[in-house]
N, C-alpha and C positions, 0 to 999 in steps of 0.2 A: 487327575493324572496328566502329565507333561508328556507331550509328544515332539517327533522334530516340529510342527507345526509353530511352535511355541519358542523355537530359536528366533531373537529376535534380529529384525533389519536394521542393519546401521544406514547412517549415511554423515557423511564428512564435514562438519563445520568450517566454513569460512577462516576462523582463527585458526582451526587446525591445517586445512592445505595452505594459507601462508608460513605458521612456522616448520611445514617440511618442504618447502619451497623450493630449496638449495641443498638439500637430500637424495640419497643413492636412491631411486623406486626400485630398488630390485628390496632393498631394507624395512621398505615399509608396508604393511596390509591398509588398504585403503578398501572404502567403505561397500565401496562395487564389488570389486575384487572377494569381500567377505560373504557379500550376499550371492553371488554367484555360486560360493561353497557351499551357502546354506538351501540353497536348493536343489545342487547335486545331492546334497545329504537327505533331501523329502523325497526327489526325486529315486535312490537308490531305496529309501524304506517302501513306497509303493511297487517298486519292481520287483522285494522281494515278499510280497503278498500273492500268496497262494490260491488258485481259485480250481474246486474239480468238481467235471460237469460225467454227469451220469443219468440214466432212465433207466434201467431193470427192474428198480422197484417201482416203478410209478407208470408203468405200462398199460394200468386200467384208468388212467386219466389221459383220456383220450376226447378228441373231436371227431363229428363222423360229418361225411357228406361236404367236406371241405374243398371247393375249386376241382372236384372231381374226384376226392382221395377218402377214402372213406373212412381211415383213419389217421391221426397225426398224434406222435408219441410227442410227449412235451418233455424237454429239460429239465433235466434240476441242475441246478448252480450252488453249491458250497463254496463260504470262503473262511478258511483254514483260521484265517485274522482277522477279528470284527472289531480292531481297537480305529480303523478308519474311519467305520461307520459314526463314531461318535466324536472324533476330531474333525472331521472335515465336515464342510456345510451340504456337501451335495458328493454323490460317488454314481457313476456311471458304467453300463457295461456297454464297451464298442462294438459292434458286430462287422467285421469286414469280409465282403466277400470276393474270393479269385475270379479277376477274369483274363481272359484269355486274349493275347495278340491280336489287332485288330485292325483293319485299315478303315480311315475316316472318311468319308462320305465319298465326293469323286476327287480329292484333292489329292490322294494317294498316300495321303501321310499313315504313317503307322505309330498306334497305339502300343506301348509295350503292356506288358503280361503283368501280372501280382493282383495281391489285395488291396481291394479299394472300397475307401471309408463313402456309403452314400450321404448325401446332405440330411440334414433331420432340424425338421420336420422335412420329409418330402412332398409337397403336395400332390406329386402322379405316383405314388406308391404309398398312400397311407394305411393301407392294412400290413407295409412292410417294414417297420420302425429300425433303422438302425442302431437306434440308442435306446436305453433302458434303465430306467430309473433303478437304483439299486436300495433296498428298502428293509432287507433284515440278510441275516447272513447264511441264511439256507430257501432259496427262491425256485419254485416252477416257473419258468419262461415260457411266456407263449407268445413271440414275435415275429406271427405270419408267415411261420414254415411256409406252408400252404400253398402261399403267394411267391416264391422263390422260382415254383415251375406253371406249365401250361398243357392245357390239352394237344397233344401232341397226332391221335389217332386214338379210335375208341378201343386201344389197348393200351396206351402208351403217353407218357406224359415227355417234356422237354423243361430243363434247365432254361429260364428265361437268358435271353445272350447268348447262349450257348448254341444253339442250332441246333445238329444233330451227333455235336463233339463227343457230348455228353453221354452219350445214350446207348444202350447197348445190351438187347435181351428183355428188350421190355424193360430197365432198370434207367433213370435216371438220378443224376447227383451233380450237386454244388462243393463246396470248397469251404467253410466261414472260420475266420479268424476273433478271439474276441481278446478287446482290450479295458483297462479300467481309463476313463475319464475323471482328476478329482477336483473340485473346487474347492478354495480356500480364501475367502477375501476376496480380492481382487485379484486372484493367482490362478492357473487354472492349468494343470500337471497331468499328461500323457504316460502311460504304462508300456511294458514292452509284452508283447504277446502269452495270454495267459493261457493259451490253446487251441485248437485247431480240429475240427471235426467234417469228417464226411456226412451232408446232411442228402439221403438218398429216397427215391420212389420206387418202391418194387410191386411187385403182385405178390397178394401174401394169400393163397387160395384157403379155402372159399370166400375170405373178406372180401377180397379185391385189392383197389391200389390203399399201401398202407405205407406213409413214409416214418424213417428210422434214422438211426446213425451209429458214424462208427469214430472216433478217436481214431486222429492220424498221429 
């Protein structure tokens, strides 16, 4: 099956940019020019791939005793279009999480707000992977929820980075953005945001702390 992947790259022989040499360039498609199209065109089929994340049916797949939480519901990840998986060599889910306005050390500079992609592999957050191999087109994700917050008070957990912004009723919560990463050859193509979830800690009595989420 033929995919955009399979539009091929030109590029411009010698013989040809001498005989349009003395030519209108607004007239002619040169070889750049062409490949740049054909990557909007890979780039627009990945944006419009579908991905929907849900847990209500998978709510007995659960970890206990986790960084303090005694339960942590796992993802599931569906993707709507699974003709990627078999054209591209490698497909990624990005995990970006918000943070918050920031002033830096004593220098006084300020950090702006959004989501931001952490390095991966991280070596000081490895039980927190920002990236995720993507391996069939319906996945339980389990990428160190967990490790997202901290003991906060033997009630109470905190959004790491977050201080006490977060927090509120014994409830804590993060922000995460996820996007597709694809590799093709030597090409390697960004997605625009395939969703956005509140991933949160509450008290779920009499379990205890049980984190959840909600679709923003």
């Amino acid at each position: 099956m033929s995919t955009v992947f399979d539009i091929e790259q030109k590029q411009d022989s010698a013989e040809r940019l001498l005989a349009v040499a003395d030519k209108e360039p607004r007239y002619i498609l040169f070889a750049d020019e062409f490949n740049k199209v054909a990557r909007k065109t890979v780039e627009s089929a990945i944006h419009n791939i579908e991905l929907d994340f849900s847990w209500s049916k998978f709510k007995n797949q659960k970890q206990y005793n986790v960084n303090g939480i005694k339960q942590v519901h796992l993802l599931r990840m569906q993707m709507k279009e699974s003709w990627i998986l078999d054209a591209a060599d490698e497909v990624w889910l990005l995990i970006d999480r918000y943070k918050p306005k920031r002033t830096i050390g004593t220098s006084g500079k300020l950090k702006s707000s959004g989501f931001k992609h952490a390095i991966y592999p991280d070596p000081d957050n490895p039980k927190r992977p920002s990236e995720i191999l993507i391996t069939g087109k319906d996945m339980i994700l389990d990428f160190g929820q967990a490790f997202y917050f901290k003991y906060f008070s033997d009630d109470a957990h905190t959004a790491i980075g977050y201080g006490n912004k977060n927090l509120y009723q014994n409830r804590s919560w993060v922000y995460l953005r996820f996007r597709l990463k694809v590799r093709k050859g030597d090409k390697t193509y960004y997605s625009n945001s395939k969703g956005v979830i509140e991933m949160l800690v509450k008290n779920d009595y009499p379990i205890g702390k049980t984190l959840d989420y909600k679709l923003v």
